[in-house]
Wavefront OBJ file of the C-alpha trace (Angstrom):
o trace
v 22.963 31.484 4.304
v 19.810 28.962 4.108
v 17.899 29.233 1.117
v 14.141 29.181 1.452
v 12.773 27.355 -2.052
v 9.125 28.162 -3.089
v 9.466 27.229 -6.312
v 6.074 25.135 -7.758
v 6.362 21.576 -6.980
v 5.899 20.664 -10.782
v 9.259 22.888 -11.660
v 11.760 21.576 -9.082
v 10.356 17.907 -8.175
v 8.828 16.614 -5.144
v 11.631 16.708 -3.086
v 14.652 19.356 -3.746
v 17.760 19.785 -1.933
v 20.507 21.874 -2.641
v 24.192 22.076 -1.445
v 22.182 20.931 2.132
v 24.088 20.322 5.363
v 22.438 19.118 8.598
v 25.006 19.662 11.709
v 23.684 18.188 15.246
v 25.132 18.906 18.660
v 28.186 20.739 16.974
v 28.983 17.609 14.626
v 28.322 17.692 10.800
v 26.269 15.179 9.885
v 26.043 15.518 5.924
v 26.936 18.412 3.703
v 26.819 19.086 -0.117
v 23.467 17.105 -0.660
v 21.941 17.378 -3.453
v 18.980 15.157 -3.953
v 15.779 15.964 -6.544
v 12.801 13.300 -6.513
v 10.470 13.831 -9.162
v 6.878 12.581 -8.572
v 5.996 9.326 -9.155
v 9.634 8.433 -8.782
v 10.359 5.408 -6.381
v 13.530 6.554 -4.299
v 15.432 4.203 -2.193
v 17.457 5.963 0.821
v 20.562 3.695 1.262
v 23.621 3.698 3.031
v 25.287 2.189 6.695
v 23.993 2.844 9.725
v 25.150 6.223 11.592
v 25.614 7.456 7.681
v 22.361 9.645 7.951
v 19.215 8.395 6.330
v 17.001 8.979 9.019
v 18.468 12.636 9.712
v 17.373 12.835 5.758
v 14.204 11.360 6.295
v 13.998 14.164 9.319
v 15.164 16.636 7.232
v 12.396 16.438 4.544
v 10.027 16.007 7.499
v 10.923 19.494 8.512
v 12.227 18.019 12.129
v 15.718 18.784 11.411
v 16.902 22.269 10.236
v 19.312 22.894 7.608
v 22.569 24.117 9.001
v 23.489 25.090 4.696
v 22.056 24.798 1.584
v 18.284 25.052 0.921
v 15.466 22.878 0.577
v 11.901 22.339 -1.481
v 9.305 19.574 -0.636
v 6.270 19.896 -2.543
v 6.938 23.444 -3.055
v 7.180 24.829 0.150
v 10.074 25.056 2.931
v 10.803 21.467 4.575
v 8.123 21.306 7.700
v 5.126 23.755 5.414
v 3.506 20.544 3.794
v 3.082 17.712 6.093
v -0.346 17.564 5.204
v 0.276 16.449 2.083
v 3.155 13.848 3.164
v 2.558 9.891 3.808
v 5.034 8.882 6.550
v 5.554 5.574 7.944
v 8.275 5.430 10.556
v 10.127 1.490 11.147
v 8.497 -0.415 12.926
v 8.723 -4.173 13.816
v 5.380 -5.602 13.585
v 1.960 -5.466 16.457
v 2.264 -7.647 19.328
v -0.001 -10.729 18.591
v -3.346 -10.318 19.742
v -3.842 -6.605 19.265
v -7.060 -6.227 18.880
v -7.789 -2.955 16.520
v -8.486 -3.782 13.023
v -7.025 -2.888 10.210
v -9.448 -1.648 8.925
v -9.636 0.780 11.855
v -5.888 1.772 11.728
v -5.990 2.438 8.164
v -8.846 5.074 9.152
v -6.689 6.198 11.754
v -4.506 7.424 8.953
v -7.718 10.004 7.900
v -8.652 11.006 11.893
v -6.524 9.744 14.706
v -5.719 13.024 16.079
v -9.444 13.084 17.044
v -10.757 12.022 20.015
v -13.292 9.223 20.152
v -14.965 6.968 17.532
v -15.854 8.162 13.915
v -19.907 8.532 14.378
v -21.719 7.177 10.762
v -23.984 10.900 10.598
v -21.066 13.311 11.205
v -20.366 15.567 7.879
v -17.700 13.706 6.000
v -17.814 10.099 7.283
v -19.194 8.342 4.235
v -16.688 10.216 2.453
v -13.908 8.937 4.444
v -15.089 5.323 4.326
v -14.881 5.273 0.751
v -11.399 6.305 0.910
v -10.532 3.958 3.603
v -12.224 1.386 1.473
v -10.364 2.792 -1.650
v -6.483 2.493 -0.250
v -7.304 -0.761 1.090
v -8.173 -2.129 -2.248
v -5.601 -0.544 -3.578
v -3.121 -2.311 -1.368
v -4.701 -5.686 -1.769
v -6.057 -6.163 1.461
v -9.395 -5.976 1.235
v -9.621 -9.794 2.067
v -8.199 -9.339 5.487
v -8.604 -5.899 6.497
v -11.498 -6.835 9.056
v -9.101 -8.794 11.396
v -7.536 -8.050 14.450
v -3.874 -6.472 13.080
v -2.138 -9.047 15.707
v -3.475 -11.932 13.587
v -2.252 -10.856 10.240
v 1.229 -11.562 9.142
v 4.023 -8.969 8.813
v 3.479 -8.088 5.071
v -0.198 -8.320 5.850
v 0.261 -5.765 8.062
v 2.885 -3.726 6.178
v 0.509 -3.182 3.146
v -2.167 -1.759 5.834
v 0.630 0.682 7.613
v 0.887 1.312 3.517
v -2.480 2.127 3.325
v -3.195 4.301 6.408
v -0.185 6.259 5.209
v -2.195 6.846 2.047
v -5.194 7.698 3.285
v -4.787 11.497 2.852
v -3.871 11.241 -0.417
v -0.365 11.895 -0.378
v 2.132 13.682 -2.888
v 5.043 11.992 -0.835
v 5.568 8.940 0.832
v 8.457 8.584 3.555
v 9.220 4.929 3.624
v 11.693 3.830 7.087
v 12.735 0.342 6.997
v 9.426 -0.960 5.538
v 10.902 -4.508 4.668
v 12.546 -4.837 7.959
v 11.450 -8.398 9.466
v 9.980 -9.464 6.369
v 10.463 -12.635 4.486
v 12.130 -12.035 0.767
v 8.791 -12.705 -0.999
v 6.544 -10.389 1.443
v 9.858 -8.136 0.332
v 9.328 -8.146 -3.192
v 5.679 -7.673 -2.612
v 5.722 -4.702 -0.601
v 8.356 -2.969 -3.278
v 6.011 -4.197 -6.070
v 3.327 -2.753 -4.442
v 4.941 0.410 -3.890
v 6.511 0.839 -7.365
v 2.324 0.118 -8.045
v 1.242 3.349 -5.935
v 4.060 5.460 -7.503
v 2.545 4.956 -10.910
v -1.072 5.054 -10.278
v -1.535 7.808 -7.419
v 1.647 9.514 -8.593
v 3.081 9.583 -5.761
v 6.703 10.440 -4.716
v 8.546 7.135 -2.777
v 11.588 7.781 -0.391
v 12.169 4.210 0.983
v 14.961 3.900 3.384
v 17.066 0.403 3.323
v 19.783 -0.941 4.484
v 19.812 -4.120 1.470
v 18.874 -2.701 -1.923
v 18.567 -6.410 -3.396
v 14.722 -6.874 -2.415
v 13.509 -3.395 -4.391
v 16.457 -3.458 -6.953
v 14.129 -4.642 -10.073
v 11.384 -1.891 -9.104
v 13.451 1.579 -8.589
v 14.128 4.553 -9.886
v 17.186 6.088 -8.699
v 18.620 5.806 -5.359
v 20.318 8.178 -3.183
v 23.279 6.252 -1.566
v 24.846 8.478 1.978
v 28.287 7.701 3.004
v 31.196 9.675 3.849
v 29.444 12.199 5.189
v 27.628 13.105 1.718
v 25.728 11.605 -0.594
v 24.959 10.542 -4.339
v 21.960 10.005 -6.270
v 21.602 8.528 -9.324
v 20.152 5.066 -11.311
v 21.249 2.407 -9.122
v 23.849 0.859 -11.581
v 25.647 4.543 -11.416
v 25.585 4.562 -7.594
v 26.317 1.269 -6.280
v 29.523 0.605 -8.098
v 32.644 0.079 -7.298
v 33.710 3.376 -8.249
v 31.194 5.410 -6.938
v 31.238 3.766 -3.796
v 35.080 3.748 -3.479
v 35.101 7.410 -3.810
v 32.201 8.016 -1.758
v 33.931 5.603 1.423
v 37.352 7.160 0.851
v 38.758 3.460 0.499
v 38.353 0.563 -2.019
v 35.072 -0.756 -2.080
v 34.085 -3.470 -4.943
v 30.464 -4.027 -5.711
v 29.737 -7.944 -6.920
v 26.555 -9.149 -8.645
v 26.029 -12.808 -7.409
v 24.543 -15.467 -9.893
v 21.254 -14.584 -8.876
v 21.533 -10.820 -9.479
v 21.777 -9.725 -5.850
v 24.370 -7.171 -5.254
v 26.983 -7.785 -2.798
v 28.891 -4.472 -1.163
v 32.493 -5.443 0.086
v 35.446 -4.031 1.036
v 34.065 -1.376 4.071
v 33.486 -2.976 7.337
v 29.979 -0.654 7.527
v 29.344 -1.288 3.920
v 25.301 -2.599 3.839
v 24.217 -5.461 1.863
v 26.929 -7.587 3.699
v 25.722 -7.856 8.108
v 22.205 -8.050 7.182
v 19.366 -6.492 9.473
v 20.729 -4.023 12.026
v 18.311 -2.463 14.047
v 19.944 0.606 15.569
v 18.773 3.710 14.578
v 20.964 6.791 12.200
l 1 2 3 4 5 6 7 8 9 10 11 12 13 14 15 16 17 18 19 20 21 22 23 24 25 26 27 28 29 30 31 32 33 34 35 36 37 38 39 40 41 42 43 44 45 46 47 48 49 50 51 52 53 54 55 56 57 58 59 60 61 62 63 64 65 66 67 68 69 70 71 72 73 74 75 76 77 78 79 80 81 82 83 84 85 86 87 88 89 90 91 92 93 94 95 96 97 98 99 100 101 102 103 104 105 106 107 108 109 110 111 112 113 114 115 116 117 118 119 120 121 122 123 124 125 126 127 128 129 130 131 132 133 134 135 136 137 138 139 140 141 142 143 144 145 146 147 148 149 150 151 152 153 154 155 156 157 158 159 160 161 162 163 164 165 166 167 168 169 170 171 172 173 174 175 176 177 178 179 180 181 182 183 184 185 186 187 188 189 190 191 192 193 194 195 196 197 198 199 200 201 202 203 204 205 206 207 208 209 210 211 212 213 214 215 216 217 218 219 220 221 222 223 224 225 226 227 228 229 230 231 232 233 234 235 236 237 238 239 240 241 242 243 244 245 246 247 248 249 250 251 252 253 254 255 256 257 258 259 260 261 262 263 264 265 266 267 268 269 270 271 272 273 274 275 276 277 278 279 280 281
């Protein structure tokens, strides 16, 4: 039977899963989770592809029901407080040329499921350009924000997709792919800007990743899925040899390189080790 967690957000975390299984078109896809996030805790969401981040990501989202287990995201059933939830799905960058602003698509984070352009008299809009004006500085684009988005680089434009995710003042921030295409220093920037946001807006950060190394320095825990389960823990816990080994059902040896990246080997799906794949859990 499916628990249904209302527990206060402040006694069970941000995010709260118990014993949770999600099964799809008659095939498990994960069962036994049990993940808490705390807020202001910067999450990463790791594991190969097919393992089932993004059905976790779903999951939280409300999209996906629980086949077992329960659930709590900011206190309420998965799906009850989307309102309150910053999501920002992977994406690969705008098309050069495309003309909207970014200061426009950050406000489109506040009221693009209206119809039309904001008006400067209706109730509300000065309020809502200060907090457009707020999450931009806050993501240290203020300097930029007025060009086109198709002019800006890729972690130009990642810290505005940042910002319009913030613009409702999110307790929780779902994070897909968000370094994807980037360079490693727009990389380290985005994850330093996030760890940022977790400690100033106390926010909650699930980032899903398939290469650790860029965010490593700046995380909290992790919550690694493989074998049809997953673990969470501080990332020296979970990505070692032994945790991993169990979790894959077959040796697996984690190696830090001279430069303190992490290298995963021993599992032909193991990340860390093919780099970028774009397919989809």
């Amino acid at each position: 039977m499916i628990e249904e967690a209302t527990q206060d957000v402040s006694a069970v975390g941000a995010v709260a899963f118990r014993d949770a299984a999600v099964e799809l078109g008659g095939r498990t896809i994960w069962s036994g989770v049990s993940v808490v996030v705390q807020e202001g805790e910067f999450v990463a969401v790791l594991g190969a592809n097919g393992a089932g981040k993004s059905t976790f990501v779903k999951a939280v989202l409300g999209l996906v029901p629980l086949s077992a287990g329960g659930a709590n995201v900011l206190g309420h059933p998965p799906g009850e407080a989307r309102t309150r939830i910053g999501y920002l799905p992977q994406r690969h960058g705008f098309d050069a040329g495309t003309p909207i602003r970014g200061v426009d698509l950050v406000r489109l984070g506040l009221d693009g499921a209206r119809w039309g352009v904001p008006l400067p008299w209706l109730p509300g809009t000065r309020a809502a350009t200060r907090r457009v004006e707020e999450v931009i500085e806050l993501v240290g684009a203020a300097a930029y924000a007025h060009q086109p988005i198709g002019d800006l680089s890729g972690g130009e434009q990642q810290r505005l997709l940042i910002a319009q995710a913030l613009a409702r003042r999110p307790r929780l921030l779902l994070l897909d792919e968000p370094l994807d295409s980037l360079d490693l220093s727009n990389q380290s920037a985005v994850a330093a800007l996030v760890r940022r946001v977790c400690r100033e807006e106390q926010v909650a950060v699930l980032l899903v990743t398939h290469d650790i190394n860029p965010i490593l320095g700046y995380l909290d825990r992790v919550v690694y899925f493989a074998g049809g389960t997953a673990v969470e823990g501080v990332p020296e816990d979970v990505v070692s040899s032994e945790t991993l080994s169990g979790l894959y059902g077959a040796p697996v040896e984690v190696l830090r390189a001279s430069d303190g990246r992490l290298v995963v080997v021993g599992h032909p799906e193991a990340p860390f080790v093919h780099g970028h794949r774009h397919n989809h859990d």
